[in-house]
C-alpha angles and dihedrals in degrees: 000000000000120000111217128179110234097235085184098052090040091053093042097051092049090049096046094036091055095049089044098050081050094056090045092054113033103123094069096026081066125088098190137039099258099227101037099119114204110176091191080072094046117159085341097179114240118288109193097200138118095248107042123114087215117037095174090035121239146281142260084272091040092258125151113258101187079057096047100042089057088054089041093053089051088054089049092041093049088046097054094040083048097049098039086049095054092032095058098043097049095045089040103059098032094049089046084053098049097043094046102037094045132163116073094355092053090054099050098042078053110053083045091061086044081054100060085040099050079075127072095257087219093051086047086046099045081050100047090040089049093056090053108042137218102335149113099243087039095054092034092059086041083061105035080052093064102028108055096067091071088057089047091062110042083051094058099047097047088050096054091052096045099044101083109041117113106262088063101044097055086049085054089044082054102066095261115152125234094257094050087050100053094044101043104028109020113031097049084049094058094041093099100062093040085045086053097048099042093056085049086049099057083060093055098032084061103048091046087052086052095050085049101060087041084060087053100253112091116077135332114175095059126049107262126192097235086040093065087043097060093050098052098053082080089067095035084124098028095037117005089173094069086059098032106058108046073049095060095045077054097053091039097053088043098048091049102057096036086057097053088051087057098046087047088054088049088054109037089052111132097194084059106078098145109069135062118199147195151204111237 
């Protein structure tokens, strides 16, 4: 059987790593306090030596960006862990339920997700975003909104494929109940594909949450990626580094956890029964 480093997956755990171990430890990663203003370093350009007080430069209100970027990154990171939680286990169970149960119940569950796709999700986020203002809890339901359809249906797909195989009809012909068979039989059987799509899914939740704040409606009391972006876009030509940077922590994150859902496809393949990887 042939061994193969998974170059994806590599290149996706040290992005993501990297960006995770920054938004743990942001707060002495930072060299500034990220909302001390000081107008006298306004827009100062980056300085990449030991001894600067901004490495990365500052902003239009002399802030440090470096500082506020690693905060920023721990906002980003604690929105997409929060969307694609709620996100999975709402999609997941409703979409179990739908695929096992079937019939009438199967029908309705499912008219109701063609429902929320039949709008553009960025047009049902920017509206629901917009009702409850510039907040977490207020992005984070904009996004789980859009997002758990995809895990509804995925669910159901992979249950009704998996329901009458014969593990689980000899549990049935047991005497299981339905509960214990989709807990113990079913539901461990269908994680690979939702594992897959919900590491795909923290790329585009955060991306989304940073569109969002750019638009104006995402929040406004931290410091926020899409945020510093946004303000930035005034300097592109004065001062490209206030819109670059913050940029870059976007693309990075992305990158990262787009990289590991690749490389998870790439493992969990079922047509591909003749290869073994691994990481590094």
């Amino acid at each position: 059987m042939k061994i193969t480093i998974n170059r994806s997956m590599s290149i996706g755990l040290l992005l993501a790593g990297v960006m995770v171990l920054v938004a743990l430890f942001a707060p002495w990663l930072a060299p500034n306090d990220p909302y001390q203003a000081n107008l006298d370093e306004r827009l100062v350009s980056p300085t990449l030596t030991a001894t600067s007080e901004y490495p990365l430069g500052t902003d239009h209100l002399g802030r440090c960006i470096l500082s506020r970027a690693l905060f920023a990154t721990r906002i980003s990171l604690i929105i997409g862990i929060s969307v694609i939680s709620l996100s999975l286990f709402t999609g997941t169970v409703i979409g179990a339920v739908s695929g096992y149960v079937g019939g009438v119940v199967d029908e309705v569950i499912m008219r109701v997700v063609d429902a929320f796709l039949s709008f553009p999700g960025m047009f049902v986020a920017l509206a629901v975003a917009g009702i409850f203002g510039g907040s977490i809890i207020g992005l984070v339901v904009a996004l789980a909104l859009v997002e758990w359809t995809v895990f509804a249906r995925i669910s159901r797909g992979s249950v009704i494929s998996v329901k009458n195989m014969d593990f689980v009809l000899a549990s049935r012909s047991m005497g299981a109940g339905n509960l214990h068979i989709l807990r113990y039989h079913i539901l461990p059987n269908i994680t690979s594909p939702l594992l897959v799509i919900a590491t795909l899914g923290m790329g585009y939740v955060i991306l989304a949450a940073a569109s969002l704040s750019f638009l104006g409606l995402g929040i406004s009391s931290y410091p926020e990626l899409g945020m510093m972006v946004n303000d930035g876009r005034y300097f592109l030509q004065s001062a490209p580094h206030v819109m670059f940077v913050p940029g870059m922590f976007i693309v990075s994150i992305v990158l990262g956890f787009n990289f590991i859902g690749d490389g998870l496809r790439d493992i969990f393949d079922p047509k591909d029964t003749k290869q073994r990887w691994r990481v590094f």
